[in-house]
C-alpha positions as CSV (number, residue, x, y, z in Angstrom):
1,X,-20.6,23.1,49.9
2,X,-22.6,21.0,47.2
3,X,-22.1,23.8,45.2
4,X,-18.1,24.6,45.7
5,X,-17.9,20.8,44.9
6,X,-20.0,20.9,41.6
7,X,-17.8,24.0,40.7
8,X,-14.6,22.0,41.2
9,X,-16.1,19.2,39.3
10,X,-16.3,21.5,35.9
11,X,-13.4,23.2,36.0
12,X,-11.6,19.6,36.1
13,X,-13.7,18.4,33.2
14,X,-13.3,21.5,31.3
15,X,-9.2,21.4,31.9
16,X,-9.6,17.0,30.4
17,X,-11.4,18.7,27.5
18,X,-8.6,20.7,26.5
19,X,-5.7,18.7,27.5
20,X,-3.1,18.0,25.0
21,X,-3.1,15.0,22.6
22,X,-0.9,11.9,23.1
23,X,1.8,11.7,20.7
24,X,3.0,8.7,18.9
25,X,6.4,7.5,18.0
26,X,7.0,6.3,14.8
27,X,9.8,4.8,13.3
28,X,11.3,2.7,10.7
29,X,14.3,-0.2,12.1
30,X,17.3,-1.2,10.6
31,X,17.6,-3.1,7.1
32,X,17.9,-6.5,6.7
33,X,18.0,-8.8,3.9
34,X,16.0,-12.0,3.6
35,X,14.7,-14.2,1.2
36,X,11.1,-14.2,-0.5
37,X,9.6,-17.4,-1.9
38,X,6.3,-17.0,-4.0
39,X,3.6,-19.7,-5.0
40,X,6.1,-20.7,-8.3
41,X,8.6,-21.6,-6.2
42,X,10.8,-18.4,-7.1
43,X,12.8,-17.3,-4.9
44,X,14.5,-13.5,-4.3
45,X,16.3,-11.2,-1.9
46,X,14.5,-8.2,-0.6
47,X,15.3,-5.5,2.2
48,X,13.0,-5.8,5.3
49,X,12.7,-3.5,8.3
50,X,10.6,-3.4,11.2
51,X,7.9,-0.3,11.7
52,X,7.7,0.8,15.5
53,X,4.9,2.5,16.9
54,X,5.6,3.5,20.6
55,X,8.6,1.4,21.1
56,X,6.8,-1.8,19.7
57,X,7.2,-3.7,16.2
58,X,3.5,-3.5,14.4
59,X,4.8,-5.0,11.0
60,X,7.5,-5.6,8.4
61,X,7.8,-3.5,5.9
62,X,9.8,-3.4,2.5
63,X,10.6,-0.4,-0.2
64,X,10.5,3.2,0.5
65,X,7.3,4.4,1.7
66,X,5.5,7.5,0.4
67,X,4.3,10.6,1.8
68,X,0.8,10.9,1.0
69,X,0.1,13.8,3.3
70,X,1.7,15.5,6.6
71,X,0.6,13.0,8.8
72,X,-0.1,9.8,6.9
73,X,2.0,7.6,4.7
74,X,2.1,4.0,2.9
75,X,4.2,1.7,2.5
76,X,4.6,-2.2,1.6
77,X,4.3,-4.7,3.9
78,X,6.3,-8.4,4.1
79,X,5.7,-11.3,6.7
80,X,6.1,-14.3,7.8
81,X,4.4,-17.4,7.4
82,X,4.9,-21.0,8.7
83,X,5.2,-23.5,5.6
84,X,5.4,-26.2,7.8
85,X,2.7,-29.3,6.5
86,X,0.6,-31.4,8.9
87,X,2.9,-33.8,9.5
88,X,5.6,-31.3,10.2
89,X,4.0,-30.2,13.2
90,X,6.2,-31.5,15.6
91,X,9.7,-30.3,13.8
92,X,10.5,-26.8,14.2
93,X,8.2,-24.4,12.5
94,X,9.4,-23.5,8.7
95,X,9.1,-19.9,8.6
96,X,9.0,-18.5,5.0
97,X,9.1,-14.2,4.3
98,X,6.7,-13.2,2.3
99,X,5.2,-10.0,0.1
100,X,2.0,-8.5,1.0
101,X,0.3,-5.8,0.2
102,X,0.6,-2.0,1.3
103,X,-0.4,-0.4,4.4
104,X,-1.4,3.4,5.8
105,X,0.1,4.8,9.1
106,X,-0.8,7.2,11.0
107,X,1.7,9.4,12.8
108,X,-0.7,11.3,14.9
109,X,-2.9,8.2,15.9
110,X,-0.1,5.8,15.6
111,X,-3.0,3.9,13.5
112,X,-2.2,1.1,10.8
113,X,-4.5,-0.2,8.0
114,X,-4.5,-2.7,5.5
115,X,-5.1,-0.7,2.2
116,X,-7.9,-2.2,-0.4
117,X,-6.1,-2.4,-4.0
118,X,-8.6,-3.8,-6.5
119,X,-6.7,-6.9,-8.3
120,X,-3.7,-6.1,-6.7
121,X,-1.7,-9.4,-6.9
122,X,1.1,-9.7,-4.5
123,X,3.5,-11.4,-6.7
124,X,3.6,-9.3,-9.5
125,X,2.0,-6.3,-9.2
126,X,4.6,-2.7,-9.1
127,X,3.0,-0.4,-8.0
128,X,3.8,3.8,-8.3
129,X,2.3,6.1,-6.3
130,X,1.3,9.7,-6.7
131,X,-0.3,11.8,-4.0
132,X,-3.3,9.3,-3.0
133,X,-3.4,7.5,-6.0
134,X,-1.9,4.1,-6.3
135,X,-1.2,3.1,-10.0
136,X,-0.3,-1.0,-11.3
137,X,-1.2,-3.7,-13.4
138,X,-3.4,-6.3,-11.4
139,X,-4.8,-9.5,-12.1
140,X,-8.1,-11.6,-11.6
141,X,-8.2,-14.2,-8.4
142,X,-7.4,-16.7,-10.6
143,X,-5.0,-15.0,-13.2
144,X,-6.6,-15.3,-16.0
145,X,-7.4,-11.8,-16.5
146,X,-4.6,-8.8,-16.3
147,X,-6.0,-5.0,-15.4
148,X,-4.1,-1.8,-15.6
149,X,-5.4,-0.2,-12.3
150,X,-5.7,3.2,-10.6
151,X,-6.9,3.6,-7.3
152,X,-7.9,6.2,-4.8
153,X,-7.2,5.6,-1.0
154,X,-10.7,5.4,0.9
155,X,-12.5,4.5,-1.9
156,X,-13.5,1.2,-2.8
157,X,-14.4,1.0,-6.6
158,X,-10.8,2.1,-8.5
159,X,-10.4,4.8,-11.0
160,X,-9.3,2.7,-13.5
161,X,-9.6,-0.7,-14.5
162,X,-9.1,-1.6,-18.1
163,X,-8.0,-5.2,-19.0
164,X,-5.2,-5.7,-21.4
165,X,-3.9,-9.0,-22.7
166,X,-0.2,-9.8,-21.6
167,X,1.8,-10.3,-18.6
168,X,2.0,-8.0,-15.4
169,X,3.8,-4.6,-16.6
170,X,6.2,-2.6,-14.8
171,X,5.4,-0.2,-12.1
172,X,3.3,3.1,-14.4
173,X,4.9,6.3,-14.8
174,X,2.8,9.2,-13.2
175,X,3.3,13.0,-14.8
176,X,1.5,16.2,-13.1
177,X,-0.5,19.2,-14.6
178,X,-2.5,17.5,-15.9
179,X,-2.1,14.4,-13.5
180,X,-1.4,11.9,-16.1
181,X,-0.7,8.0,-15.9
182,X,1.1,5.9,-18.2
183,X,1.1,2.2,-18.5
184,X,3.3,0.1,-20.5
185,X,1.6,-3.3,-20.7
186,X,1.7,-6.2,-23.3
187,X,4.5,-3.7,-26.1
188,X,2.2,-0.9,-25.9
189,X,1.3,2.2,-24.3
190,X,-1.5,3.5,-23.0
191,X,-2.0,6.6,-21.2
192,X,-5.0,7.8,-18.8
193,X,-6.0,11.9,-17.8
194,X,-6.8,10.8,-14.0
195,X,-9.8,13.7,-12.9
196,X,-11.4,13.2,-9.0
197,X,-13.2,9.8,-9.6
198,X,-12.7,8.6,-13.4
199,X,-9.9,8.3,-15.7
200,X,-9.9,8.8,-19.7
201,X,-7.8,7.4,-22.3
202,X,-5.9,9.4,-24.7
203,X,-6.3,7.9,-28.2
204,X,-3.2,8.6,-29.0
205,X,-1.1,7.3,-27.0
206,X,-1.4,3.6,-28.8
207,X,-1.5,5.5,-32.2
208,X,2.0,7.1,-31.6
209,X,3.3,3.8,-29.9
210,X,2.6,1.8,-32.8
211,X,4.5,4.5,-35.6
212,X,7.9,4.2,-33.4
């Protein structure tokens, strides 16, 4: 009998073992406009939606997202914060939108994660995305210092980070074959060959900027 039972016992194990994955539901919510309010006191519209995993809102999120591979993409994310000061604590809480950074979902997990930009600054910084790379212009945690940045989801150290002197620049322009980025940052352009890990600058990029 002990040994009918022990039989049993395997066969159900085995059977758990090979049972089907749970599936996630993932899906983006309606539009809606609010207003964003940064540090300076500037203030703009955006479109916010809400990103549901299995029938419950994980996070707000702003822009189009991109596709970095069949299961996984990234998108921005926008929140809200209470503004309300100490002495407001008793009036109704002051709820102010927000940008933040971007984040990675999962479909097949249903998992999200904060991604780490280097110098990403949440007020200024466009980024442009191509496969796994994330391309912008950053800035130092006390803004003194701009950076034209390239980085690589799951790694830690970016690809690229030169410093330029000038303002943020517009989101870079990203060409394939080979993978090339191009920053326009402070009147001038610079371009980068982006291999696995590194990047390197094309001389003459600068060179045929400044004969225009």
């Amino acid at each position: 009998m002990r040994q009918v039972f022990s039989l049993i016992s395997v066969v159900l194990l085995a059977g758990s073992s090979f049972a089907a994955p749970r599936t996630h539901t993932v899906v983006m919510g309606a539009w809606r406009t609010v207003e964003v309010r940064a540090d300076s006191g500037d203030k703009r519209e955006i479109k916010v939606r809400e990103l549901i995993i299995d029938g419950q809102a994980r996070e707000y999120i702003t822009g189009s997202p991109h596709e970095v591979t069949g299961r996984i993409f990234v998108v921005r994310r926008a929140y809200r914060i209470n503004d309300a000061l100490p002495e407001e604590t008793r009036k109704p809480l002051q709820w102010i939108w927000r940008l933040g950074g971007w984040i990675s979902v999962d479909r097949q997990t249903g998992h999200v994660a904060q991604l780490n930009l280097p110098a990403f600054d949440g007020e200024t910084s466009e980024t442009s995305w191509y496969r796994d790379y994330a391309a912008y212009c950053g800035a130092s945690d006390d803004g003194s210092k701009t950076y034209m940045v390239v980085s690589q989801i799951g790694r830690r150290k970016p690809v690229l980070r030169k410093e330029f002197a000038g303002p943020a620049c517009a989101a870079p322009r990203w060409e394939r074959t080979p993978s090339r980025v191009t920053f326009v940052a402070a009147g001038e352009k610079a371009s980068f060959i982006v291999h696995e890990h590194s990047a390197d600058l094309q001389p003459d990029t600068v060179e045929e900027e400044s004969q225009q």
